[in-house]
N, C-alpha and C positions, 0 to 999 in steps of 0.2 A: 560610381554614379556619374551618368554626362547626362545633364539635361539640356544643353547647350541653352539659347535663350530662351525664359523662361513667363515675359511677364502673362500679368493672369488678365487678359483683356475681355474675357467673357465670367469675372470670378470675381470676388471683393473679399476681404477674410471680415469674420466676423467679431468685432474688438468686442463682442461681453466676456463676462471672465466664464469659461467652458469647465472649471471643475475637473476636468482630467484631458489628458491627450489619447487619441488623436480627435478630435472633430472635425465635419465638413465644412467646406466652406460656401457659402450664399452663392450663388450663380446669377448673383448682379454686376452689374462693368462697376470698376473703377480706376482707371486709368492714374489716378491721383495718389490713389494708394500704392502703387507700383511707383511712383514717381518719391513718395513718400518712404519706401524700401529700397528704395536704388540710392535714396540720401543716409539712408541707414547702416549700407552696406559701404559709404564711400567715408563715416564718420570711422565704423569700426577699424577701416584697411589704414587709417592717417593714424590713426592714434589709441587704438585698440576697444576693444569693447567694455572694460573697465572705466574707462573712461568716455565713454556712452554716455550722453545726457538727451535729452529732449528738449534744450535747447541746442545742442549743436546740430538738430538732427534737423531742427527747426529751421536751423542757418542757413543751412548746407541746401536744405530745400526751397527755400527765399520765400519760406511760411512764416505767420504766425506761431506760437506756440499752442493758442488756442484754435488754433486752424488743423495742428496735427492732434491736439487732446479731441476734437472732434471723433476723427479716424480709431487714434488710440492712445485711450486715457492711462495708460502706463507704460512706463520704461517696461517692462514684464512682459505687456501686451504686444509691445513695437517687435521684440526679438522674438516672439512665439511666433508672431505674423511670417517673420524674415524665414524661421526654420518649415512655417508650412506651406509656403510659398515655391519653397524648394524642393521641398519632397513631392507637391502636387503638381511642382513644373515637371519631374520627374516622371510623375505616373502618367503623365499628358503624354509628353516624349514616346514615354515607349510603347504605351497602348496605341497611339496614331500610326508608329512603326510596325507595330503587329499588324494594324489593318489594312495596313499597304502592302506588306507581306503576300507572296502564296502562301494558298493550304499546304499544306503534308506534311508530314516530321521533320522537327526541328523550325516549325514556323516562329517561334521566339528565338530561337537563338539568333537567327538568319536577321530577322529584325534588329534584333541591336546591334550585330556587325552592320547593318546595312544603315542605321544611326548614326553610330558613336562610332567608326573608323571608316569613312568613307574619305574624308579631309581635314588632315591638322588643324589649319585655318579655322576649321570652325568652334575648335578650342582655344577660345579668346580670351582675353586678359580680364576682360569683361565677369566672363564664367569664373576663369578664377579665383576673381576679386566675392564674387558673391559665395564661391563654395567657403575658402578661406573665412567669410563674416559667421556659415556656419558653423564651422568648425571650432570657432572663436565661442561661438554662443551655446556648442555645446559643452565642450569645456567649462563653462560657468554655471552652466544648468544643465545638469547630465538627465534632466526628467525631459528633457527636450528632444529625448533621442527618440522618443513616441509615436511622431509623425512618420519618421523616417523607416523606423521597423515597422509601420504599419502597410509605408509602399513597397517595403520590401518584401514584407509578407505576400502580398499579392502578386509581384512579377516574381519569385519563386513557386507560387501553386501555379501559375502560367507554364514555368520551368517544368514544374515535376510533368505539368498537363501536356508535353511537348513530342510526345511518339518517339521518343530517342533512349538509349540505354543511360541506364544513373549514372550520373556525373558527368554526361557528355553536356547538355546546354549550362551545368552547371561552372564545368570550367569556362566555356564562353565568359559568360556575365563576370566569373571571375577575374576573369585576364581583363576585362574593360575594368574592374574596379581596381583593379592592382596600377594600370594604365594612368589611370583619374586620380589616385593616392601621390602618387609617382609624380605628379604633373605638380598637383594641387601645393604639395608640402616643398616641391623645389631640388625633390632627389634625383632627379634623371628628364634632363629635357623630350619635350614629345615633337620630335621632327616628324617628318610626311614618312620618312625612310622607311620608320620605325614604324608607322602607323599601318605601312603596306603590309611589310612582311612578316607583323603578329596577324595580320585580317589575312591571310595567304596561308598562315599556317593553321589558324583556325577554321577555313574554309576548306582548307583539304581534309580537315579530321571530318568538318560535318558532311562533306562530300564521300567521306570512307564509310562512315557509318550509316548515313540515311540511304547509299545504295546497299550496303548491308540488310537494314531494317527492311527491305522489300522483297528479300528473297524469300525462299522457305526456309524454313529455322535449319533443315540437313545442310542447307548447302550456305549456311552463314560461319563466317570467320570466328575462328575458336579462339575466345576469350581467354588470357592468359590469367593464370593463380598467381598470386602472391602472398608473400610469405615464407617462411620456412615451409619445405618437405617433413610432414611425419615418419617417424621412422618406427 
């Protein structure tokens, strides 16, 4: 997942307590609240999310305490915010990338190569300070993982909806996740190098296959078996 920046400027999450995940969130501004999760994110990256208070978060954001119980009246409440914040910055990303998209097969896939690997740079410290706070916050609440299979649910029925043969946009999206993993945890730096020549190799597969997909099925390239041979 690259949601690159994320805040919700036309979005506010909604701090009562939802009863289960995922829920939407209100489609009022607040700026304050993002300002509110960006101190959140910067408490958990110092000193881990264990040690997550609502008053450090208070500090950090040169509030009140009763200024952020406002927004959200619990430590519970603060880190559900932070994980939906992320997965909705996510669904933002890539549905806006879809819409800028041409039509025809493969218009997802094509979208998130043309998001999430156009430039390194745009994977910032920033991004990965906030993936890192989620990943922190699921680990300690793995009921938080809710939000995030529910955007993923979606940009997958996008995927299957994509005019291309199964598993072609599906390794796309997965080579960006394996990418984000990679980045996120610190195993393998993401240089521009790197970032060209998986978006080169991925663009020639959708380039093989969607002029495939338009011919007539006689004169389309014969799909190899795998497997054992029966005997």
């Amino acid at each position: 997942m690259y949601a690159g920046r994320h805040e919700l400027t036309d979005r506010t999450v909604d701090a009562r307590p939802t009863g289960r995940y995922p829920q939407p969130m209100k489609r009022t501004t607040s700026k304050l609240q993002d300002m509110l999760l960006d101190a959140t994110e910067a408490v958990v990256a110092r000193q881990g999310i264990a040690n997550l208070t609502l008053d450090a978060v208070a500090s950090e954001a040169r509030m009140s305490k009763g200024g952020l119980l406002h927004y959200f009246p619990s430590k519970d409440r603060l880190v559900e915010a932070l994980v939906i914040r992320t997965a909705e910055g996510w669904r933002s990303c890539y549905t806006e990338a879809y819409e800028r998209s041409p039509e025809g097969p493969g218009r997802m896939a094509r979208a998130l190569l043309d998001h999430c690997l156009s430039d390194a740079k745009c994977w910032t410290e920033e991004l990965r300070r906030s993936s890192s706070a989620v990943f922190a916050a699921l680990a300690q609440n793995p009921a938080l993982i809710e939000p995030m299979r529910a955007v993923y649910a979606d940009l997958h029925r996008r995927i299957a909806q994509d005019g291309l043969p199964p598993g072609v946009a599906e390794a796309v999206a997965a080579a960006i996740d394996g990418l984000w993993l990679d980045w996120v945890l610190g195993i393998v730096p993401l240089e521009q190098d790197r970032v060209v020549r998986v978006r080169r190799a991925l663009e020639d597969m959708l380039a093989r296959v969607t002029e495939d997909c338009r011919l007539p099925k006689a004169k389309r390239t014969p799909r190899k078996r795998s497997g054992r041979r029966r005997v």
